[in-house]
Every structure is written in C-alpha cells, then in structure tokens.
N, CA and C atoms of all chains as a GROMACS GRO file, in nm:
protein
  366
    1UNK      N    1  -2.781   9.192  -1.828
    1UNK     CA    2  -2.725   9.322  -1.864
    1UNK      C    3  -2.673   9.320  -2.006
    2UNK      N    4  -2.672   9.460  -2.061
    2UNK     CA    5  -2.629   9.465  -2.182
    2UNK      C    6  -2.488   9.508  -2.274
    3UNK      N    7  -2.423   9.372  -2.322
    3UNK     CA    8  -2.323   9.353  -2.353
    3UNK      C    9  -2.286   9.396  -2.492
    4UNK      N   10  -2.192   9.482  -2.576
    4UNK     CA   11  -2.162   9.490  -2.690
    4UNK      C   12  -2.119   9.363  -2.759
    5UNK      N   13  -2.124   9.327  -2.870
    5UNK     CA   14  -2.054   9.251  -2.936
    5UNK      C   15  -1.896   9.274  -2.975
    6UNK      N   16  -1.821   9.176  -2.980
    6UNK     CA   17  -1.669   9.185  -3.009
    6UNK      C   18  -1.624   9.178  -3.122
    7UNK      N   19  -1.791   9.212  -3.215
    7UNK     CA   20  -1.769   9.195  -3.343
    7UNK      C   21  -1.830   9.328  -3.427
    8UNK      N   22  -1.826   9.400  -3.331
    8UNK     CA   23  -1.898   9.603  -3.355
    8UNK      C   24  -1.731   9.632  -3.311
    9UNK      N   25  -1.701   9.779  -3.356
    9UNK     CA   26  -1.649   9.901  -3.315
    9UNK      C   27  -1.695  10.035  -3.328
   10UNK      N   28  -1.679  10.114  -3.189
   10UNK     CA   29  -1.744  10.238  -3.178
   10UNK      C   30  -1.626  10.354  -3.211
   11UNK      N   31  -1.668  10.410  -3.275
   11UNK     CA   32  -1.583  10.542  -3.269
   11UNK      C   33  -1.610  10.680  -3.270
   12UNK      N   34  -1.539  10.770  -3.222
   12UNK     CA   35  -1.586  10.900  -3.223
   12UNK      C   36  -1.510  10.979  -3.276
   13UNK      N   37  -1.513  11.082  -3.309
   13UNK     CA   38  -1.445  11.144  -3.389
   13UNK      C   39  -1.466  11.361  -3.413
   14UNK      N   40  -1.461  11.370  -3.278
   14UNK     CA   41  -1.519  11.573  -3.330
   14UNK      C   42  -1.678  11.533  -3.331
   15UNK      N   43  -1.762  11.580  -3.416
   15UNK     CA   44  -1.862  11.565  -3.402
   15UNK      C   45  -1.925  11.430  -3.497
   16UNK      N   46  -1.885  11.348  -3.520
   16UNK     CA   47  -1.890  11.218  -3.538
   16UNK      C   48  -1.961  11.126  -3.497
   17UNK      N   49  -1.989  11.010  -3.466
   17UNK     CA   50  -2.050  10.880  -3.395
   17UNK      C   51  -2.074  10.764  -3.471
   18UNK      N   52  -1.984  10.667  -3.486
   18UNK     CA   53  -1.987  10.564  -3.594
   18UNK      C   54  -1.988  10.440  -3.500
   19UNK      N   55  -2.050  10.341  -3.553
   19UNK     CA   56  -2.036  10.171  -3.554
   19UNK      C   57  -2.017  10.146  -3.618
   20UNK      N   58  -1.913  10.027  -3.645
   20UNK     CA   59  -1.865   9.952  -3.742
   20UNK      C   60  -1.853   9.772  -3.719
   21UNK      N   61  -1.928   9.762  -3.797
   21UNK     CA   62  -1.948   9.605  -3.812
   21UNK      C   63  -1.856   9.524  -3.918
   22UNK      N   64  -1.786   9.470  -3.798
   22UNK     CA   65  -1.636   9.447  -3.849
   22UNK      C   66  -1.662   9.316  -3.905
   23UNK      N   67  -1.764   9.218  -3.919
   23UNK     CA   68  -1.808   9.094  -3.969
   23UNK      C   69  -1.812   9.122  -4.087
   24UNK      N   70  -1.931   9.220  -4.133
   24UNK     CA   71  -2.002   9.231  -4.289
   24UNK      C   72  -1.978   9.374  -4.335
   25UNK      N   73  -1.914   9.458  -4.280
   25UNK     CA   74  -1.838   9.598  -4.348
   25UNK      C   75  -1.949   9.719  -4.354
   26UNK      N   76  -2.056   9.673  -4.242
   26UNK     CA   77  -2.151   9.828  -4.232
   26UNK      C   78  -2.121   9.910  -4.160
   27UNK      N   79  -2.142   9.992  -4.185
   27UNK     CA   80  -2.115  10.091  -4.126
   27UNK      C   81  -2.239  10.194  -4.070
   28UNK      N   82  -2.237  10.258  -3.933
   28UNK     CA   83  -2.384  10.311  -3.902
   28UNK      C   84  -2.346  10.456  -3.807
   29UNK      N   85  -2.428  10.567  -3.872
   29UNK     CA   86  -2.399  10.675  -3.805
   29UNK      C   87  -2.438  10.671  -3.704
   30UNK      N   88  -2.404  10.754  -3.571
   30UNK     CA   89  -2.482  10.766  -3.443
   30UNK      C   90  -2.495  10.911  -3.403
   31UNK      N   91  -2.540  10.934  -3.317
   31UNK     CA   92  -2.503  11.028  -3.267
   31UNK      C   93  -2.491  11.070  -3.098
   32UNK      N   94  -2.508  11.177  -3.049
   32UNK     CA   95  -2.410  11.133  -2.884
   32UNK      C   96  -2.505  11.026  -2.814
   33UNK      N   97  -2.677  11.001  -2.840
   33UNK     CA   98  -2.694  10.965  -2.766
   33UNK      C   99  -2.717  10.823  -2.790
   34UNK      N  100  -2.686  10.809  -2.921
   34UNK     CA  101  -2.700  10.658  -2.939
   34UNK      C  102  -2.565  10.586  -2.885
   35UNK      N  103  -2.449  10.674  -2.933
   35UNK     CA  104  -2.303  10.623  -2.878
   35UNK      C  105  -2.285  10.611  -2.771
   36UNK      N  106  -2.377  10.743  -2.658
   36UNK     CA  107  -2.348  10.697  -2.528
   36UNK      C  108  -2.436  10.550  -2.464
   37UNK      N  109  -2.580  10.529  -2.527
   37UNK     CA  110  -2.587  10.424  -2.510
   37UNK      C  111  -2.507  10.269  -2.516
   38UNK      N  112  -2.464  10.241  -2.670
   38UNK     CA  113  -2.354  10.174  -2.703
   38UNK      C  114  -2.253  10.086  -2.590
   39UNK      N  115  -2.175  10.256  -2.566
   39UNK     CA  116  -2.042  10.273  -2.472
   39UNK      C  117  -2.105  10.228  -2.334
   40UNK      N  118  -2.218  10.237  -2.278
   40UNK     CA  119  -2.263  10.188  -2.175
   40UNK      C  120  -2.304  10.002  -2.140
   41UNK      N  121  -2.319   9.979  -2.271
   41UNK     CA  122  -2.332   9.854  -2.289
   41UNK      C  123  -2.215   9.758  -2.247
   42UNK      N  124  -2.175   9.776  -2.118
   42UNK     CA  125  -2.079   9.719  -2.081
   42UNK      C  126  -2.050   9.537  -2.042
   43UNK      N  127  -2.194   9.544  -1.997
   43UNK     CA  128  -2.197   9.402  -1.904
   43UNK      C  129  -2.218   9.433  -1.774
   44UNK      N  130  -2.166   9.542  -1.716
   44UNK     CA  131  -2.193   9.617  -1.593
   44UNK      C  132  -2.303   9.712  -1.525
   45UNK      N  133  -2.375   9.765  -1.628
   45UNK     CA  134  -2.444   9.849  -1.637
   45UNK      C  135  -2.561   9.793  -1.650
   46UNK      N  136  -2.651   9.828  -1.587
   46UNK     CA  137  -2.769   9.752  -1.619
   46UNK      C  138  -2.886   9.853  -1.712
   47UNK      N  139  -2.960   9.812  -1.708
   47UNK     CA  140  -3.064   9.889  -1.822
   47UNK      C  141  -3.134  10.033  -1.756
   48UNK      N  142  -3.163  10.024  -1.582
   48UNK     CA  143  -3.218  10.154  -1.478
   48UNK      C  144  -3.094  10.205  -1.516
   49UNK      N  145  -2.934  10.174  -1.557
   49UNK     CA  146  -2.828  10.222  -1.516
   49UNK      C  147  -2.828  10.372  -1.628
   50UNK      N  148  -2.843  10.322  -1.690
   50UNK     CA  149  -2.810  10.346  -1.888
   50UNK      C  150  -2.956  10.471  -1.874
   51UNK      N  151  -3.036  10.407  -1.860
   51UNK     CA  152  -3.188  10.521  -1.801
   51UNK      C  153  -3.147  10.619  -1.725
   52UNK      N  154  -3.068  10.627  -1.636
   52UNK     CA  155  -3.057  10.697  -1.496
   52UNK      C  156  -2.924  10.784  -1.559
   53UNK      N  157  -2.826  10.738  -1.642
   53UNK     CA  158  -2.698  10.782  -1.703
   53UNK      C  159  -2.813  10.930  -1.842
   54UNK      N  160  -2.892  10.870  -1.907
   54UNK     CA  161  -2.924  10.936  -1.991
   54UNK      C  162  -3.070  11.042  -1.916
   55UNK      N  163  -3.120  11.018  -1.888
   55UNK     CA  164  -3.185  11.162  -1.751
   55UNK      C  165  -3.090  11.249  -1.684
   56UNK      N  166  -2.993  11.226  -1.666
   56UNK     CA  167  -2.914  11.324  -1.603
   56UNK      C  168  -2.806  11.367  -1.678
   57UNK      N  169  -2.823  11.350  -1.817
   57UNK     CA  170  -2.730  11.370  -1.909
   57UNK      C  171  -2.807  11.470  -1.982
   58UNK      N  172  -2.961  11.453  -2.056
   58UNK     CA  173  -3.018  11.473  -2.127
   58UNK      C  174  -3.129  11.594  -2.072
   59UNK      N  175  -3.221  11.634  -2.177
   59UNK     CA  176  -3.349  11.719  -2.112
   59UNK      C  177  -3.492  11.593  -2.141
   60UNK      N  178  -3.499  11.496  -2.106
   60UNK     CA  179  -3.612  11.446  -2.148
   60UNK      C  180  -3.623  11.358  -1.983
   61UNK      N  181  -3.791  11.335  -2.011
   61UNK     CA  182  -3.853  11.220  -1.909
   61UNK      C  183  -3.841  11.116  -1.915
   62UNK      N  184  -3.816  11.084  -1.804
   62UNK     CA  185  -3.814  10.915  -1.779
   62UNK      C  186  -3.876  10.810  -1.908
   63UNK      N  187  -3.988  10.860  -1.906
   63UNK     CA  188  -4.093  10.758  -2.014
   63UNK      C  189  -4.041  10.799  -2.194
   64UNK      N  190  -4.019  10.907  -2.200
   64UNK     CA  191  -3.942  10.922  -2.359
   64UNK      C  192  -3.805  10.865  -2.356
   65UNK      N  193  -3.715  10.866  -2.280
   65UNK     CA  194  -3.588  10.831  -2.268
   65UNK      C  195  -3.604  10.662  -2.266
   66UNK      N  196  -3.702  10.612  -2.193
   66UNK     CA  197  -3.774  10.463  -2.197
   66UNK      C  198  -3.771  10.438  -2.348
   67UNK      N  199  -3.887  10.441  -2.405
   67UNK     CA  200  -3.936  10.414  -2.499
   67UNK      C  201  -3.796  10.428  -2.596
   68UNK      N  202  -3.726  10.538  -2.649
   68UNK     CA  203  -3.620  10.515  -2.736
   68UNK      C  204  -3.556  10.454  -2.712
   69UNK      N  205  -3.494  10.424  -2.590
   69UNK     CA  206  -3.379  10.348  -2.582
   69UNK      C  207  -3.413  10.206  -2.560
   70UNK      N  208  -3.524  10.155  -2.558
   70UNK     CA  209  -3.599   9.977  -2.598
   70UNK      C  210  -3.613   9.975  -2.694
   71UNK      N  211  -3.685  10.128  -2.817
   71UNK     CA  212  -3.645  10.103  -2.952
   71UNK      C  213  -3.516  10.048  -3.002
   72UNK      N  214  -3.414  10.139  -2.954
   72UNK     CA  215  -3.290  10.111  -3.020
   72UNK      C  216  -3.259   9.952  -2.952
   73UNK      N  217  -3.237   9.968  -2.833
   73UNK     CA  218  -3.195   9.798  -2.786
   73UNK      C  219  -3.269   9.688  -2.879
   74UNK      N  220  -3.387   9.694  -2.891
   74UNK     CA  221  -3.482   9.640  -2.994
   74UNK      C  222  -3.363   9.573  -3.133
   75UNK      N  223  -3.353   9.658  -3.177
   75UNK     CA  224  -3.258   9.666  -3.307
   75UNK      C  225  -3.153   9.596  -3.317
   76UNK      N  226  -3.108   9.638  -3.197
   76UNK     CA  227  -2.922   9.597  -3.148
   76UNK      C  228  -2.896   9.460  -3.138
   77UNK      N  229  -3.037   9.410  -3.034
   77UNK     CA  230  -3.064   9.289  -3.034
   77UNK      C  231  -3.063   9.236  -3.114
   78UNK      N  232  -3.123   9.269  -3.245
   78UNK     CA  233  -3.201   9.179  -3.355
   78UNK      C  234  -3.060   9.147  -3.430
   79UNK      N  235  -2.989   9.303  -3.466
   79UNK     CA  236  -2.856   9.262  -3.581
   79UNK      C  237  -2.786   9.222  -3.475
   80UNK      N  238  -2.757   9.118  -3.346
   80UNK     CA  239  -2.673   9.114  -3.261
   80UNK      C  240  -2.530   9.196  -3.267
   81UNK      N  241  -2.595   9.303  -3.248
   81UNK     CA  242  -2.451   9.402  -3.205
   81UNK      C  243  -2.415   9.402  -3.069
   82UNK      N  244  -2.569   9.380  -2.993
   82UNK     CA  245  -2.515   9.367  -2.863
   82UNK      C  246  -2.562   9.263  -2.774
   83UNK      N  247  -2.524   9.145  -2.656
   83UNK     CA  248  -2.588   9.095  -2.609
   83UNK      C  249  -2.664   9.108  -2.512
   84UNK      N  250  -2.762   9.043  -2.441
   84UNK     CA  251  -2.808   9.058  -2.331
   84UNK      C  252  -2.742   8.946  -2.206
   85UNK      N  253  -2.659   8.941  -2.157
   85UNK     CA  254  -2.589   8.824  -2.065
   85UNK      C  255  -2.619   8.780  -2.009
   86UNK      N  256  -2.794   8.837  -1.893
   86UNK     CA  257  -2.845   8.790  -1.826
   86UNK      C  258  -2.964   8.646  -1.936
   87UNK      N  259  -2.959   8.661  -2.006
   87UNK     CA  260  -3.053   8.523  -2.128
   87UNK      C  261  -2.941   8.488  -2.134
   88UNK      N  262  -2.823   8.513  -2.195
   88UNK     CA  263  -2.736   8.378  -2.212
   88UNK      C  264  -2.712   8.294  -2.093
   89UNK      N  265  -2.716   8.372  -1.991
   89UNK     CA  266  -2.676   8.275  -1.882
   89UNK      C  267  -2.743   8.174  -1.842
   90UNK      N  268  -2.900   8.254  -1.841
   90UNK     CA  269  -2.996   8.204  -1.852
   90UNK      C  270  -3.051   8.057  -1.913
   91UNK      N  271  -2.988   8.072  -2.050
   91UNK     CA  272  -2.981   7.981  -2.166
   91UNK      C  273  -2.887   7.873  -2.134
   92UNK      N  274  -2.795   7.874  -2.046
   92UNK     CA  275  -2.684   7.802  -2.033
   92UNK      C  276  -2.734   7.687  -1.898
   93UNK      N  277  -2.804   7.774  -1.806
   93UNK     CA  278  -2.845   7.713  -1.728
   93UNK      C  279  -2.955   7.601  -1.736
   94UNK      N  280  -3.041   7.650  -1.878
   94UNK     CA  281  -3.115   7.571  -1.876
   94UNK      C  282  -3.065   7.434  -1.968
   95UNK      N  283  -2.970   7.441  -2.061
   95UNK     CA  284  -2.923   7.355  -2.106
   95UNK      C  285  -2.847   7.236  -2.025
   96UNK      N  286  -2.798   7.269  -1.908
   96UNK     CA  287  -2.738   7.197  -1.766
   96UNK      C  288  -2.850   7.116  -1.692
   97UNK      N  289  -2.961   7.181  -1.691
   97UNK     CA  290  -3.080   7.143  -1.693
   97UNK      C  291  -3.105   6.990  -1.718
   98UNK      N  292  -3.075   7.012  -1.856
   98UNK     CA  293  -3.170   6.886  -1.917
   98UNK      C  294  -3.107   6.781  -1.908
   99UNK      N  295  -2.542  12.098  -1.620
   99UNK     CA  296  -2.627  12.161  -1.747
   99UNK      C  297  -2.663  12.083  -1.843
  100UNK      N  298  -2.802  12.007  -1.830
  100UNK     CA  299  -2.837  11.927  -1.956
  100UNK      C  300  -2.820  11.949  -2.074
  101UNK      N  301  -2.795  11.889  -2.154
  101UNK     CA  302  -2.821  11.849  -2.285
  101UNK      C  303  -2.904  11.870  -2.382
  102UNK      N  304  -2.923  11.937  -2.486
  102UNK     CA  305  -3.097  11.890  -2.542
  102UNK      C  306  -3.091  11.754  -2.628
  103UNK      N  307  -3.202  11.686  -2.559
  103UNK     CA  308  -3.230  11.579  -2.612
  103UNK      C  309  -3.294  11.563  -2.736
  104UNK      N  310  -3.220  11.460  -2.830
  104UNK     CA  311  -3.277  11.426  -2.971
  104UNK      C  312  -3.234  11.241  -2.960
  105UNK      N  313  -3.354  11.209  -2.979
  105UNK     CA  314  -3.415  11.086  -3.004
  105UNK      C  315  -3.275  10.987  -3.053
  106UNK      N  316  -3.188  10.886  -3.038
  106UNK     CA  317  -3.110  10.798  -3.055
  106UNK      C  318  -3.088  10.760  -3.195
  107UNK      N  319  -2.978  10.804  -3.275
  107UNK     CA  320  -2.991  10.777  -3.438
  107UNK      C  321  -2.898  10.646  -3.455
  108UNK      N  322  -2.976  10.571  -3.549
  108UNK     CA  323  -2.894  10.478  -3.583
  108UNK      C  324  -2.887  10.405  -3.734
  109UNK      N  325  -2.801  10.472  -3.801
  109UNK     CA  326  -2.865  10.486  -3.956
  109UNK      C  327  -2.709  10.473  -4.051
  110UNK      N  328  -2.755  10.309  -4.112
  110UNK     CA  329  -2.656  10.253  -4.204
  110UNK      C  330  -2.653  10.327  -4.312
  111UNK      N  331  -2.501  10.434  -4.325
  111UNK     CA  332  -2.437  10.501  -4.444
  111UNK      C  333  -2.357  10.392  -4.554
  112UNK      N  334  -2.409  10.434  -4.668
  112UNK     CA  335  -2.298  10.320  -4.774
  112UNK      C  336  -2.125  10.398  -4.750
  113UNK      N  337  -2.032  10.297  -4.792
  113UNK     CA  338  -1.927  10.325  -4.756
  113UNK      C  339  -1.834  10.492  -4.781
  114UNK      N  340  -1.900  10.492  -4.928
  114UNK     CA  341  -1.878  10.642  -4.977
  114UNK      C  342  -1.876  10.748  -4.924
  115UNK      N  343  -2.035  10.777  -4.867
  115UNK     CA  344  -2.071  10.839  -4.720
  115UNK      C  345  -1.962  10.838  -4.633
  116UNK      N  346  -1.945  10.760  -4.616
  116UNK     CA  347  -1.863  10.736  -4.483
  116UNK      C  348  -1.696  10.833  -4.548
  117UNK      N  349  -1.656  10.772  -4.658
  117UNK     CA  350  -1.506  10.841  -4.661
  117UNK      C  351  -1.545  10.958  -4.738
  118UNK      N  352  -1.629  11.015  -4.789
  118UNK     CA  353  -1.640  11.155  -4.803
  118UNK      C  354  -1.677  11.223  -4.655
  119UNK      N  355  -1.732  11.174  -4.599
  119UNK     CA  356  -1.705  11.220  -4.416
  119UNK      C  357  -1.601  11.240  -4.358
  120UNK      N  358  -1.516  11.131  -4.387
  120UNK     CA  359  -1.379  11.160  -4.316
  120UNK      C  360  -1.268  11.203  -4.387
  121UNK      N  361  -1.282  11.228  -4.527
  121UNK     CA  362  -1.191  11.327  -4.641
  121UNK      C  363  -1.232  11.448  -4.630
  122UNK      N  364  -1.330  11.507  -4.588
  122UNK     CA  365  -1.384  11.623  -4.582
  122UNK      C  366  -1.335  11.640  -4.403
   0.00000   0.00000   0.00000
C-alpha cells in the first residue's frame, strides 16, 4: 500500500493544492484530484481503495481514472514522495532471507 | 453529485510563483 513520505507536506488552502518538499525546497501545484490522491496515501488504503474513492468522487471510468492515477504514482515513486510498504516489506523479508 | 473530472496535476512552481500566490 501506498505510503506518503515524512519528508513531503500537503496543503490546502481555498482553492489551492500544494506539496512541499521539505528536503530540497520544491514546491508542486496540485489540484483536488491529485491532493485527494496524496491524502489517501495513507498506508491503509490500498490502490482498488484510492480507485473506488476517486469513481465515486469524480465523472470518469474506471480505465481513465486507472491510467492517471499509475501515471501520477509513477512519478511519486520515482521523486520518492511516496512509498509503496508492501516492497519494503517485501525487501526486508528478503534480506532475513539470506 | 459528481465532480467533473480533470486529469491529476502535478507541476513544480519556482518559489516566486508560489508567494505571489499566497500575497495575492
């Protein structure tokens, strides 16, 4: 599941939607539906969760709501803003492993 | 009552941006 980093802050603000990358001082606009993704990124929530949260939030299909929101996770992943917990654990286990 | 949906933005403003956003 997908975890924020403790090293992002989200904020909102009126019609607003900011991240802030409190490491290296970027700063990144959002908007509701990127933030509500974000804010969902709990650790709790799983990825059908966040899908199923934004279909019944939104006017779009299953398969467009798909595709953007693996784009964006895509990203999130890469600048680790957010983790995935189920690979770290993953990762941990296999290191016990050896 | 849904929403209309627009595609997930995620787009690094230089800092300026940012406090002429929130001075305004």
């Amino acid at each position: 599941m997908l975890i924020l980093a403790d090293t992002v802050s989200l904020k909102q603000d009126e019609e607003n939607f900011m991240l802030f990358d409190n490491l290296n001082g970027g700063i990144y606009k959002l908007n509701e539906l990127s933030y509500k993704i974000l804010s969902l990124c709990d650790g709790k929530n799983t990825d059908e969760d966040i899908l199923l949260n934004i279909t019944e939030s939104f006017e779009v299909t299953i398969t467009e709501a798909e595709k953007d929101f693996e784009g964006l996770v895509r990203i999130l992943l890469d600048k680790k803003y957010i983790y995935d917990n189920d690979n770290e654990k993953g990762g941990e286990l296999y290191e016990k492993d050896l | 009552m849904k929403k209309i949906y627009n595609a997930p933005l995620f787009l690094e403003i230089p800092a300026e941006e940012f406090y002429a956003l929130i001075t305004e």
